[in-house]
C-alpha positions as CSV (number, residue, x, y, z in Angstrom):
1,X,5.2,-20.5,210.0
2,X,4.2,-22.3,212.9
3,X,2.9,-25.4,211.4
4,X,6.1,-25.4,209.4
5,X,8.2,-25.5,212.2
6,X,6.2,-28.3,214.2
7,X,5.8,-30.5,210.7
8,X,9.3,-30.3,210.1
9,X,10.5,-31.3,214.0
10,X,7.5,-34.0,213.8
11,X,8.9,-35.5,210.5
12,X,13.0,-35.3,211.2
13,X,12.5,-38.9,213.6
14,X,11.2,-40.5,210.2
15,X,13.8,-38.9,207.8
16,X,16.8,-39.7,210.4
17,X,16.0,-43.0,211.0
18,X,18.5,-44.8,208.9
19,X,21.5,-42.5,210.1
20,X,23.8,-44.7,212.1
21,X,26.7,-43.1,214.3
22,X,29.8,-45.4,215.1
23,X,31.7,-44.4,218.3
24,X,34.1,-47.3,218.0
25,X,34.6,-48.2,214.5
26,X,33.1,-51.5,213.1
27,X,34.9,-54.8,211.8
28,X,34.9,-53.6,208.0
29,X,36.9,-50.6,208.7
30,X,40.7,-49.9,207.9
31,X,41.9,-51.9,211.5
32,X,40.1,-55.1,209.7
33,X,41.9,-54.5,206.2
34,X,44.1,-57.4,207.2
35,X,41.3,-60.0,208.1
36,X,39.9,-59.7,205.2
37,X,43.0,-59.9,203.0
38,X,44.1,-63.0,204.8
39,X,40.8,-64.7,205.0
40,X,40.6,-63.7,201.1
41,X,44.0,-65.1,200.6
42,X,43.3,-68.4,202.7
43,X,39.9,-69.1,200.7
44,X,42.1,-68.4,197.5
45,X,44.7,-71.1,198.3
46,X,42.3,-73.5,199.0
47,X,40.6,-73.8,196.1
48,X,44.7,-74.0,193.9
49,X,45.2,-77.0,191.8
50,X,48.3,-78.4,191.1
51,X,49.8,-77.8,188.0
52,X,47.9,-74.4,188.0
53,X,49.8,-71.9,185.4
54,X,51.4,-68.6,187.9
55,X,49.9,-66.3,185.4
56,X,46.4,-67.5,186.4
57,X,47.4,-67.7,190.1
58,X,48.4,-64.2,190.4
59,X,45.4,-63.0,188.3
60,X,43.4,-64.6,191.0
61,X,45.7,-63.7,194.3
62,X,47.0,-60.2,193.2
63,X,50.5,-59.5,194.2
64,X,52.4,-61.0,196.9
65,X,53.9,-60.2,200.1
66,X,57.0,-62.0,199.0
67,X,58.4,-63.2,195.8
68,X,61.8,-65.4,195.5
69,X,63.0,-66.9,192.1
70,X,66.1,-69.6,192.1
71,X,67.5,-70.9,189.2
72,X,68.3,-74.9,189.3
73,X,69.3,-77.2,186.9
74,X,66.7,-79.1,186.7
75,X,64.1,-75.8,185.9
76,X,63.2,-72.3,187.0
77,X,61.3,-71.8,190.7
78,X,59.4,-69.6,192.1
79,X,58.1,-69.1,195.7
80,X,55.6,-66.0,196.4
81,X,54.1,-65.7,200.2
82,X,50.7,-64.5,201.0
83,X,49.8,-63.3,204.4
84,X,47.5,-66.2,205.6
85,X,47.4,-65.2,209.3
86,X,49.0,-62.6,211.7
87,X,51.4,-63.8,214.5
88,X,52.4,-60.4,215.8
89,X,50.1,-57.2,216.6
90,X,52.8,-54.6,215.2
91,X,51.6,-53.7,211.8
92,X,54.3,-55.3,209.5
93,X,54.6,-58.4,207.7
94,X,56.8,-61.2,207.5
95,X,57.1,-64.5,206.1
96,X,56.6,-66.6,209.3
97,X,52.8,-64.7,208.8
98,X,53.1,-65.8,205.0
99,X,51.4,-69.2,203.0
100,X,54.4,-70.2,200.2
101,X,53.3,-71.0,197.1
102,X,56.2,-72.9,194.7
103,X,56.3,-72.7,191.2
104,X,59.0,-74.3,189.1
105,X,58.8,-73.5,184.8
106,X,55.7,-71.6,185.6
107,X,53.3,-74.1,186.9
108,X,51.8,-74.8,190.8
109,X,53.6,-77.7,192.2
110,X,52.8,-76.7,196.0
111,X,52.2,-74.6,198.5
112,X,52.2,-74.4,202.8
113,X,55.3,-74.5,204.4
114,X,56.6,-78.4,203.5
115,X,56.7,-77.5,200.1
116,X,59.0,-74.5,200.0
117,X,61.1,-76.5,202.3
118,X,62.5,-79.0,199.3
119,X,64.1,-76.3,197.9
């Protein structure tokens, strides 16, 4: 029983080796959720094209923060905002934190801040 005893407490520093214990959390945890959605949302918009159809957009960027639709004569547009960086530390969202990108009859004709300003 002995030998048991002293095997197993000589072999538990091998066994446990690869347990890690986090007292403070790490980056990929829930408080970094929203780096990593805007940094995934950044590196999305800068690979768009103009001329890019919505439906493929949004199957790439998922749904967005925001979403605004105005009818014109001259064709249908459609702005939706992704958060692309944070400018206040109080958990919600708002356009200011937001990258517009402007659709008009369904296909990308711009995005950033000058272009949603033309309409």
């Amino acid at each position: 029983m002995k030998h048991i005893a002293l095997l197993i407490a000589l072999s538990a520093p091998v066994f446990l080796s690869g347990c890690v214990i986090s007292v403070d959390g790490d980056k990929h945890g829930s408080g970094a959720d929203w780096e990593d959605r805007e940094y995934n949302n950044r590196k999305h918009i800068s690979n768009l094209n103009i001329g890019s159809a919505y439906e493929r957009v949004v199957g790439k960027m998922g749904v967005a923060d925001f979403s605004e639709l105005e009818q014109r004569e001259d064709g249908t547009y459609r702005i939706l905002y992704y958060r692309t960086q944070r400018t206040m530390d109080d958990g919600i969202t708002t356009k200011d934190e937001c990258t517009p990108l402007v659709f008009k009859n369904g296909e990308l004709i711009g995005w950033g801040s000058s272009a949603s300003q033309h309409l």
